[in-house]
N, C-alpha and C positions, 0 to 999 in steps of 0.2 A: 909517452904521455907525460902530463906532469904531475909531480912527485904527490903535493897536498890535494891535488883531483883525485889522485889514484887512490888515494887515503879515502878520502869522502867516499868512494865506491866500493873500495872495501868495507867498510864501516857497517856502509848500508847493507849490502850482502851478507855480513854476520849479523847482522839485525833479521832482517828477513829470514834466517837459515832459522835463525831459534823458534822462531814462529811459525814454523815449515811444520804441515800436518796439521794444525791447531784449529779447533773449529769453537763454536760458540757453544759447546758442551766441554769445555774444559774444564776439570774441578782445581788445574794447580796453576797458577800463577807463574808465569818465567822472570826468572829475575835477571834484565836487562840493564841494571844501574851500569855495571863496569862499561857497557857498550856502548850505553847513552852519554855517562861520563867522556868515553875516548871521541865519542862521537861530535862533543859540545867544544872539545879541546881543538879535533883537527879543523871544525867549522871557524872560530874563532881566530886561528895560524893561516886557514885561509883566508879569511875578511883581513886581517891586519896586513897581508902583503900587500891592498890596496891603498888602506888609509887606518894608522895606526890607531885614530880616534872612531871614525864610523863607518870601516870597511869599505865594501861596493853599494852602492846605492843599487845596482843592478841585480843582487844572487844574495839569499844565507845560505851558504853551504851548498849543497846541489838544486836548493830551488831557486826558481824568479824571485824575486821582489812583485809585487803588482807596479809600482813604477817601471821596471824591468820589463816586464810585460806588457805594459802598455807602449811602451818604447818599439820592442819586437812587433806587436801586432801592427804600429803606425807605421814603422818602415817599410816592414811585409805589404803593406795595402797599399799605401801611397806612393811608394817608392818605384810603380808598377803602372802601367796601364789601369783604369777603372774597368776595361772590358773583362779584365781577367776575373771577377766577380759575375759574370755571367754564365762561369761552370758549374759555380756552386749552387748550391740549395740557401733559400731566404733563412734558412735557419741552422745554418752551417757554423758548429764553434770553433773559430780562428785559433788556434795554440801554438806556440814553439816547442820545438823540442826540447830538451834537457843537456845541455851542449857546453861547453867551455863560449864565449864570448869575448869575441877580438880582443880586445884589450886587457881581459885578463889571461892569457895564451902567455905574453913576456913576466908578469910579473909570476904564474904559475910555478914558473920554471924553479 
């Protein structure tokens, strides 16, 4: 895998971990800053290997962009027979998955 993806995936898994068990009767607050901090640094190491000024137009960190997304969902559809649309249901929500994206695979590295 690559190095500042693997980061973002950990990150988020120790995020998630602290919050593991937690329900909406909690009386104590977890204190998440160090995580959000490492969190906001590896996001930011990985946008700069695209473009030192304004990262990927496509991802922050491990999510889409909605440009990104709409990008994904235009390819996905069009890229494709129109009939393939006839499996689905009228009210079927299109998404991509959560994925490294071509182009940034080399610079990941």
């Amino acid at each position: 895998m690559y190095p500042h993806y693997v980061a973002l995936l950990n990150l988020e898994h120790v995020r998630a971990e602290i919050f593991r068990d937690e329900d909406a009767e909690a009386l104590e607050s977890k204190d998440v800053n160090a995580v959000t901090s490492a969190l906001a640094k590896a996001v930011d190491s990985f946008d700069r290997g695209f473009n030192p000024v304004f990262g990927s137009r496509f991802r922050r960190g491990l999510k889409d962009t909605f440009f990104g997304m709409q990008m994904g969902r235009y390819a996905d559809l069009y890229a494709v027979s129109y009939r393939n649309l006839l499996y689905y249901p009228p009210n079927y929500h299109f998404c991509g998955s959560a994925a490294l994206l071509p182009h940034e695979t080399a610079v990941a590295q």
